[in-house]
C-alpha positions, 0 to 999 in steps of 0.5 A: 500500500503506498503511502497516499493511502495511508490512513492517519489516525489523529485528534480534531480538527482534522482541517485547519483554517488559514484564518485566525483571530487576530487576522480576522480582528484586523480586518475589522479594524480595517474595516472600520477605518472609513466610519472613523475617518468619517466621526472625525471629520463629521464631529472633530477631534473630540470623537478621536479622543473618545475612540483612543479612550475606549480602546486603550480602556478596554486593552487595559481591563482584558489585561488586568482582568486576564492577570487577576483570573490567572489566564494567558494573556489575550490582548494580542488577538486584537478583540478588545481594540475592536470592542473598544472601537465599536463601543466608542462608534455607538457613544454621542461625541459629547459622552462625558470620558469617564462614562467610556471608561464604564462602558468599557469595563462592562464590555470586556469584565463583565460580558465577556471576561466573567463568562470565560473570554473572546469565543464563551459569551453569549452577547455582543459586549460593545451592545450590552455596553451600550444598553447599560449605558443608555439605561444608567445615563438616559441624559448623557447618551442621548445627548447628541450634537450637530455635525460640528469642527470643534466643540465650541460651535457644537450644538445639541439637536435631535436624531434623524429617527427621533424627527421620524418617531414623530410621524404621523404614518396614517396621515400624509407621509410624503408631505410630512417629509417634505415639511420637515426636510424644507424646515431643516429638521430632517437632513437630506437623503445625500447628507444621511449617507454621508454623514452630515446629520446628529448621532452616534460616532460611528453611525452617521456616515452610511457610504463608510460603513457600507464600504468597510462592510464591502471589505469584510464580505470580499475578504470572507469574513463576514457572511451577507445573510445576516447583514441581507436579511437584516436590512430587507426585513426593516426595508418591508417593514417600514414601506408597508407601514408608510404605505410604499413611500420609499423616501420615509423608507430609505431614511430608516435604512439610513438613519440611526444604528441599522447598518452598523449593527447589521454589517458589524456587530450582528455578525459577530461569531460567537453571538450568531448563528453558524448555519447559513438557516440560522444566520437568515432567521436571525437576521429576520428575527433582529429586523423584525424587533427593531421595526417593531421598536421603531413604530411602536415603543417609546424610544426611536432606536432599536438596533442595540436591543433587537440584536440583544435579544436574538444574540440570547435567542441563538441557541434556539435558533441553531437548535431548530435549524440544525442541519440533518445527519449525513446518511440519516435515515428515519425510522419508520412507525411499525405497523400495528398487527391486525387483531392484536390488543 
């Protein structure tokens, strides 16, 4: 027998990825480049603070957290630098420092840390962050400002969404629209995408994210069912309840965390599914909660909940669209014999 034929008993893996963590995290990061370029150039340099913030907060609790638990270290991965960015992109540009620095102990101890690291929790920890934020400090994280160079001409305003909540979707929706982008309450179409309007760091710049997530997909890093399922969910969601208006449909596909929560943080491995099934209910699942949110509840934004609530609902979801055994045969049901008591 030669040696091609050679059977070679060994332990798993059998197959080996080119890919690794820190490849992967850095594509990312990569990945994330224009979004951030875009905060800074949309909101000034404070925004860049508030990112250097985040990311060496969160480098500095894995460490020390690792350290205290008697585990390797893992800062090397590159994890928490994107924990740290993605925390930093959900944050108003006015967020106090020291309110970062909360939320980055509560991504990286709390949420991933406490549950055995990068690959064992069971949320997104830049969303959870942002969730305990939002309900500790309601004021200081829904403190938004207008596009702004610096912090002296920076003033405070609503949300493209919030403008939206107030809508009156049984009446005329088209010239609602109209009064309020003439008025200057709404930014226009051209401005959501790139980013000329108030909100979150790393939200606002809708062409940046798209191309970050454009690199992600090409390199094979991310799937688009979930980012696909996600979007077009909304998208139906939003024109049956504006009765087909595509323009109040398009600022909710623009507007608020929809493509930054779709393209990275719904994507995250370890808090979605594996199956390709799995991936498309979960990305319905999240697009239903955050249409629901948006035209029912009492707050404008529901990325961050919608995608909290699926991330717990994963093993349910890879459970009931786990994938048959190769060669599985079902048994058939005996026949009962004729006659018999």
């Amino acid at each position: 027998m030669s040696d091609s034929k050679i059977l070679t008993v060994s332990a798993s893996p059998h197959t080996k990825s080119p890919h690794t963590v820190t490849g992967i995290m850095l594509d990312v990061i990569i990945a994330l480049i224009p979004a951030a370029a875009a905060g800074v150039a949309v909101f000034g340099i404070r925004a860049a603070l508030l990112m250097a913030v985040c990311i060496l907060s969160c480098v500095a609790f894995e460490f020390i957290s690792r350290k205290i638990m008697k585990r390797d270290t893992t800062i090397g991965d590159l994890s928490a630098v994107v924990t740290g960015l993605l925390l930093a992109f959900n944050l108003p540009v006015s967020t106090p420092i020291w309110i970062c620095v909360v939320g980055s102990f509560v991504a990286i101890v709390i949420v991933k840390q406490m549950f055995g690291g990068i690959g064992h929790n069971f949320a997104n920890p830049a969303i959870t962050a942002r969730i305990v934020l939002l309900v500790s400090f309601a004021s200081q994280m829904t403190n938004f400002t207008a596009p702004a160079r610096n912090l002296v001409d920076a003033v405070t305003t609503a949300t493209p969404l919030s403008h939206l909540s107030g809508i009156d979707l049984s009446s005329d929706v088209a010239s609602q629209m109209s009064s309020l982008v003439s008025s200057g309450d709404l930014p226009k179409l051209l401005n959501m995408l790139f980013g000329v309007r108030a909100g979150c760091i790393g939200e606002v710049c809708s062409i940046a994210l798209i191309l970050g997530a454009l690199y992600l997909i090409l390199r094979g890093v991310i799937s688009i069912s979930i980012p696909a399922s996600y979007i077009l969910t909304v998208a139906i969601f939003m024109l049956f309840a504006s009765d087909f208006n595509i323009t109040y449909t398009a600022y909710e596909l623009l507007g608020g965390g929809l493509l930054l929560g779709a393209f990275f943080m719904a994507t995250d491995y370890t808090t979605s599914p594996i199956n390709k099934k799995g991936k498309i209910v979960f990305g319905i699942g999240c697009g239903i909660l955050t249409s629901v949110i948006r035209l029912f509840g009492s707050l404008p934004e529901g990325v961050s909940y919608s995608i909290l609530l699926m991330n717990i609902a994963v093993p349910l979801i890879e459970k009931a669209t786990a994938p048959k055994f190769f060669g599985f045969v079902k048994k058939k049901k005996e026949k009962k014999e004729e006659g018999a008591a």
